[in-house]
C-alpha positions as CSV (number, residue, x, y, z in Angstrom):
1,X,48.3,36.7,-37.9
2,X,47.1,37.2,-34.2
3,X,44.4,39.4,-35.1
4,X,43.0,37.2,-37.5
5,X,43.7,33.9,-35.3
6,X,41.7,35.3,-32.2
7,X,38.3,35.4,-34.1
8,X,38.7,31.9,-35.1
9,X,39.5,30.3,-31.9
10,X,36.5,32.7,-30.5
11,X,34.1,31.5,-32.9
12,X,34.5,27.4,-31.5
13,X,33.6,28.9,-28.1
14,X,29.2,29.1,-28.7
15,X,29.5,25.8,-30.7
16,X,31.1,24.2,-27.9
17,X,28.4,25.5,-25.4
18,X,25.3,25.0,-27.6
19,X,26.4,21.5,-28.2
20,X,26.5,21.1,-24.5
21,X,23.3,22.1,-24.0
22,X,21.9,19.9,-26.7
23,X,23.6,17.1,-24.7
24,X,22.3,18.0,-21.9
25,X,18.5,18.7,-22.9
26,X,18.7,15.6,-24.6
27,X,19.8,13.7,-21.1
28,X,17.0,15.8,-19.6
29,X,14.3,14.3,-21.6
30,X,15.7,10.6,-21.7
31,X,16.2,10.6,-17.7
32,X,12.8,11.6,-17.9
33,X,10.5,9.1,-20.2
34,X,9.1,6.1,-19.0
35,X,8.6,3.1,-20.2
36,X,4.9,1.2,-19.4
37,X,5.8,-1.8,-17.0
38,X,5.8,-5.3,-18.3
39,X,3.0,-7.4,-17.4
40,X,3.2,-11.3,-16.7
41,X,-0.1,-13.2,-16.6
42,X,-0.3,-16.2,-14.2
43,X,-3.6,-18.8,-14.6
44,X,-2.0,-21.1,-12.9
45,X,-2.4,-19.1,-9.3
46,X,-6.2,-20.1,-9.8
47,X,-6.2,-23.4,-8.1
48,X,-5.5,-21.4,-5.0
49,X,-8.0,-19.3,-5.0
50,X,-10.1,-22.5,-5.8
51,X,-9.1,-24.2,-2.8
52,X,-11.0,-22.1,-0.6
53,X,-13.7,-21.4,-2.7
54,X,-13.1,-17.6,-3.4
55,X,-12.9,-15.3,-6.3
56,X,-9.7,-12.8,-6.1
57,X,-7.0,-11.6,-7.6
58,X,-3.0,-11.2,-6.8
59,X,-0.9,-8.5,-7.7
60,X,2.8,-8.1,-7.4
61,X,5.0,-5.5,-8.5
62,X,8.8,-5.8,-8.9
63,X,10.6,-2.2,-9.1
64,X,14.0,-3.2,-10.8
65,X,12.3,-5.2,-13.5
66,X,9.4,-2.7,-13.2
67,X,7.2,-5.7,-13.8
68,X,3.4,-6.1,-12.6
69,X,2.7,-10.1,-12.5
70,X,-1.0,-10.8,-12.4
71,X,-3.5,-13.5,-11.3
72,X,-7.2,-12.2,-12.7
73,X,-5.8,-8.9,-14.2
74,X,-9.6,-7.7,-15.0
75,X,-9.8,-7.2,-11.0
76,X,-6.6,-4.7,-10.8
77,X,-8.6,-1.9,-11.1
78,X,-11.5,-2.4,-9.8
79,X,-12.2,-0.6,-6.7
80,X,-13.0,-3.0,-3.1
81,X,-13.7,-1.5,-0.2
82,X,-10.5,-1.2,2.0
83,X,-11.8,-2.8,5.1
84,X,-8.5,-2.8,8.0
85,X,-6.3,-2.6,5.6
86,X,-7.1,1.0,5.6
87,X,-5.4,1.1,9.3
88,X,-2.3,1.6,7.4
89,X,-3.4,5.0,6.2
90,X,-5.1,6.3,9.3
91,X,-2.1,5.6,12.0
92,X,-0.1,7.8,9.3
93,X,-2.8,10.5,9.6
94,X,-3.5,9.9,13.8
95,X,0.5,10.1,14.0
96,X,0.5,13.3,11.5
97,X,-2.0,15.1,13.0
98,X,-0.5,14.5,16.9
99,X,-4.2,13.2,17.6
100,X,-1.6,10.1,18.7
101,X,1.6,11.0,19.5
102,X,3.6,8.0,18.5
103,X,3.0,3.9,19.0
104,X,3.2,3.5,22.5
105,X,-0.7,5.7,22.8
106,X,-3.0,4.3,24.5
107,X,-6.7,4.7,23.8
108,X,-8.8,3.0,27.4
109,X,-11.3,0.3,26.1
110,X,-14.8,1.4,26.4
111,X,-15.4,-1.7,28.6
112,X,-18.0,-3.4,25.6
113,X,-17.9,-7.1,24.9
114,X,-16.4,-7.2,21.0
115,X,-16.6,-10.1,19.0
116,X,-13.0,-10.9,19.1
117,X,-11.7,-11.1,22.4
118,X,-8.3,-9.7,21.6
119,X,-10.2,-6.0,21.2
120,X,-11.8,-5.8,24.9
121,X,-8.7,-4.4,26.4
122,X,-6.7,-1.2,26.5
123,X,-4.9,-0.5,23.0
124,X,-1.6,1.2,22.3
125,X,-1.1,1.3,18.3
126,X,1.3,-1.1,18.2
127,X,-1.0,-3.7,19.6
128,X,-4.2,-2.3,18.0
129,X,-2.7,-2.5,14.4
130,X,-1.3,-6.0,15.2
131,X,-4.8,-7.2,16.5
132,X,-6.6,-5.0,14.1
133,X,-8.6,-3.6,16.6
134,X,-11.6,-2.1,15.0
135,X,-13.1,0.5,18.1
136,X,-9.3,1.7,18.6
137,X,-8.9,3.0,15.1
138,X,-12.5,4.5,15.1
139,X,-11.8,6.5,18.3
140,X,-8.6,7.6,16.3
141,X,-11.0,8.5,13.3
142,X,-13.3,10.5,15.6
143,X,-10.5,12.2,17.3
144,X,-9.1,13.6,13.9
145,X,-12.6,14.9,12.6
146,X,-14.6,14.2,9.2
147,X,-12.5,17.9,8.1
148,X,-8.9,16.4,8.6
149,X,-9.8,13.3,7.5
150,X,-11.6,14.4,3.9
151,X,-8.5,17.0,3.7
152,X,-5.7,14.2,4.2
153,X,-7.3,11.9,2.3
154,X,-7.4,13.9,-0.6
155,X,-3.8,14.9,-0.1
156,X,-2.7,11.3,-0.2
157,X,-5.1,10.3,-3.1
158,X,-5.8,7.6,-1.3
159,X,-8.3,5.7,-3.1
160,X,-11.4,7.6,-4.3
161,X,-11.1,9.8,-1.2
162,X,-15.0,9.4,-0.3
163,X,-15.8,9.5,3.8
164,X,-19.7,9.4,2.8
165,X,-20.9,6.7,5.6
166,X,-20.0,8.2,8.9
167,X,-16.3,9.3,10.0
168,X,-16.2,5.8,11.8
169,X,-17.4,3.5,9.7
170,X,-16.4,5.1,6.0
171,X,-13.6,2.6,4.9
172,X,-15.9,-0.4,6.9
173,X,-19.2,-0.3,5.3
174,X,-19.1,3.5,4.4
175,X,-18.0,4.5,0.4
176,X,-14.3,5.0,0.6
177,X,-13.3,2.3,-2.4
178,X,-9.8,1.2,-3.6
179,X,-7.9,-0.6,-6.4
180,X,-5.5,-3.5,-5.9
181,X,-3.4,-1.2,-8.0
182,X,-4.3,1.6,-5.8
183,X,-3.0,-0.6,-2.9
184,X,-0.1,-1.0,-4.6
185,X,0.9,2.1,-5.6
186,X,-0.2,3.7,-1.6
187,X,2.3,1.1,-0.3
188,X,5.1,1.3,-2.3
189,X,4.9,5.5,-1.7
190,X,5.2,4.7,2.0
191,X,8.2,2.6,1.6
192,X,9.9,5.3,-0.6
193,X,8.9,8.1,2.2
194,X,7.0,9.8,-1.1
195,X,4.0,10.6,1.2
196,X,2.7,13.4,2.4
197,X,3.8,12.9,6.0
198,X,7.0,13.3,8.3
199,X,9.7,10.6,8.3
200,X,8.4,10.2,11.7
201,X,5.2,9.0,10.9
202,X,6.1,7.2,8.4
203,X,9.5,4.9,9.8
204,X,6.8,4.5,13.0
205,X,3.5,2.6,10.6
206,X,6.6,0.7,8.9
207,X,7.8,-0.6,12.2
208,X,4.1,-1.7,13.6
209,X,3.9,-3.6,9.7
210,X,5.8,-6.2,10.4
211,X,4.8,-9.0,10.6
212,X,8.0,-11.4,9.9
213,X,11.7,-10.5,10.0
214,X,13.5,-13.8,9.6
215,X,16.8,-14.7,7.2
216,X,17.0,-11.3,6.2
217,X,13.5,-11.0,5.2
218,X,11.4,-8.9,6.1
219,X,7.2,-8.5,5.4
220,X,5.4,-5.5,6.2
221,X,1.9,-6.2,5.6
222,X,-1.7,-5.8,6.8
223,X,-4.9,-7.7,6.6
224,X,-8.5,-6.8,5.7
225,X,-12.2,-7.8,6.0
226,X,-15.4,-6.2,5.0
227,X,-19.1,-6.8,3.8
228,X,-19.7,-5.1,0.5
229,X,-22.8,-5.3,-0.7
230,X,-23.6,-9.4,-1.1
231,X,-20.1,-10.4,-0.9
232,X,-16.9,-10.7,1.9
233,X,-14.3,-8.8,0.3
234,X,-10.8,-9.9,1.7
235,X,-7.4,-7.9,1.8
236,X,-3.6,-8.7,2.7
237,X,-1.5,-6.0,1.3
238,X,2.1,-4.9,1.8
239,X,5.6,-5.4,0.4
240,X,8.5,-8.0,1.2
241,X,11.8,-6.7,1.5
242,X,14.7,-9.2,0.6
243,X,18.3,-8.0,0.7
244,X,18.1,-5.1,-1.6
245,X,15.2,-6.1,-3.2
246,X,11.4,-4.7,-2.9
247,X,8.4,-6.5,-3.8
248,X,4.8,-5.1,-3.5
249,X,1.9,-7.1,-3.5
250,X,-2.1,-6.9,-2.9
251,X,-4.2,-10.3,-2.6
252,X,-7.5,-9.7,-2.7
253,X,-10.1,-12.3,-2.2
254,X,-14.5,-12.5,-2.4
255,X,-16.7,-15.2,-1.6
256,X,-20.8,-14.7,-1.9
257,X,-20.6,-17.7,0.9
258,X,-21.5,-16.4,4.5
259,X,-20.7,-19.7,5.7
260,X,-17.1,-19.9,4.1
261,X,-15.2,-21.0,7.5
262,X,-11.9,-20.8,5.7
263,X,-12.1,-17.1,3.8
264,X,-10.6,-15.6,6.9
265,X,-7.0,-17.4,6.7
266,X,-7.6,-17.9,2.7
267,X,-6.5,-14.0,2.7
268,X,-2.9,-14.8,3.8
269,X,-2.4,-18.2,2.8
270,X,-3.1,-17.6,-1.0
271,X,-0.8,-15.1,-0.7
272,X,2.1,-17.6,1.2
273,X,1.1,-20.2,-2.0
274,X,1.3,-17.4,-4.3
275,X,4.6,-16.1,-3.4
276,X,6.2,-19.9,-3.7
277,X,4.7,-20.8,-6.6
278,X,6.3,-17.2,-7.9
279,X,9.6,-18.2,-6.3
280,X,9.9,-14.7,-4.5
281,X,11.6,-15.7,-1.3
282,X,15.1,-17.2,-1.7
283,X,15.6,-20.1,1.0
C-alpha cells in the first residue's frame, strides 16, 4: 500500500507548482497592462482665455483617476517653444553636472542694464529661478557646454532635444520645441524622482518651485515667455500637491497682439480661474 501511495501523493507535487506559476505569470501580465487615461473635455474654460484675448490651451492630469481634463485638446501636442519654463530642466542639469553646486550659487551680474530691473544684481539660483532671470541661466548654459547639454537633453527626452540656435539662446528663440503633454509628463517624472538625476538635484529644483505653501497646499510651478515666430507664446507649468493628492498641469497661452498689456499675468491667472472652475483646491 505505501509503495503504491508514494507515487500518488508525488504526482500532485508539479501540478501544484505549474499552477503556481500560471498564477503568477498571469499576475505578471495584469500588474503590467495599462489602461489609456480618461479624457474630459472642458469648453467652458474658453471664456478665460477670451478675457484676455489669447488663444491657449489647459491641461491637467490626475494620477489616481489617471485622467487628462482638457481645454483645446488639438493644442496638447503641439510643440511651443519652452521659453523660462525651461529653467526647470537646466538647474537639474547645472546642479547634475556641479557646474553649480547647489541653490545658494552665485553667478556676479555682468553690470548691464536688463529690462527688468529685478535681473541687474548678483543671482544665487534660488533667486534667479524665482525672478526668472534670463542672463543667470544662460551663464549656467554656457558653463555646461553645447556637448553636456545636447547629451542631457537627450537623456531626459526633454522635448525634441534640438540646441540648434546657440547654447544660450536655444530654448529662447533657438529650436528646442515642447508639448503641453510633454510638459506634463517632464514634471510629473520630477516629482516621482523618475529622472535621470540624483535625489539631490532633484529635492533642490523642487524646493526653488514653490511658489505657495499655504493650508496644506502646496504649488510648484514656473512661468514662461517667448517670441515664436509671429506670436507670444506663454507658459505656467507645474503640479499642486494637496494632502496626498498630485495634480499636473500646463496652461499655455498665444496672442498675435504685441500690444496685449495683459498676456503677461493672463499666463497664471487663467490658470488660478481654471483650477476653480475645476474645483481642484479644497477650501
Amino acid at each position: 500500500m505505501t509503495s503504491q501511495q508514494t507515487p500518488k501523493h508525488q504526482n500532485k507535487k508539479p501540478s501544484a507548482i505549474i499552477l503556481a506559476i500560471n498564477l503568477f505569470i498571469i499576475f505578471i501580465l495584469l500588474s503590467s497592462y495599462k489602461t489609456n487615461p480618461s479624457i474630459e473635455i472642458r469648453s467652458d474654460l474658453k471664456k478665460y482665455y477670451d478675457a484676455y484675448q489669447v488663444e491657449g490651451s489647459f491641461c491637467l492630469y490626475d494620477p489616481v483617476a489617471d485622467k487628462y481634463v482638457l481645454y483645446n485638446p488639438d493644442q496638447f501636442e503641439k510643440e511651443f517653444s519652452p521659453a523660462s519654463t525651461f529653467k526647470i530642466c537646466n538647474s537639474l542639469i547645472g546642479l547634475e553636472t556641479g557646474v553649480i553646486a547647489d541653490e545658494n550659487f552665485v553667478i556676479p551680474w555682468d553690470s548691464l542694464e536688463r529690462q527688468n530691473p529685478n535681473w541687474n544684481a548678483d543671482h544665487d539660483l534660488k533667486t534667479a529661478f524665482k525672478n526668472s532671470t534670463v542672463w543667470y541661466y544662460q551663464e549656467l548654459a554656457r558653463r555646461v557646454g553645447k556637448t553636456q547639454m545636447k547629451t542631457w537633453l537627450e537623456k531626459v527626452k526633454y522635448g525634441n532635444a534640438d540646441t540648434t540656435g546657440g547654447i544660450d539662446q536655444f530654448w529662447l528663440t533657438g529650436d528646442l520645441r515642447i508639448t503641453p503633454k510633454q510638459q506634463i509628463d517632464f514634471i510629473k517624472r520630477l516629482h516621482d524622482n523618475d529622472l535621470p538625476f540624483s535625489q539631490r538635484s532633484m529635492d533642490i529644483v523642487k524646493d526653488i518651485m514653490i511658489v505657495s505653501d499655504t493650508l496644506g497646499t502646496v504649488i510648484r510651478a514656473k512661468t514662461g515667455w517667448s517670441i515664436q515666430g509671429n506670436q507670444d507664446v506663454g507658459w505656467y507649468v507645474g503640479y499642486i500637491e494637496q494632502n496626498q493628492q498630485v495634480y499636473y498641469f500646463a496652461n499655455c497661452i498665444q496672442s498675435t497682439d504685441p500690444n496685449n498689456k495683459d498676456f503677461g499675468r493672463a499666463r497664471i491667472e487663467i490658470f488660478d480661474q481654471a483650477i476653480e472652475a475645476l474645483k481642484i483646491l479644497k477650501k
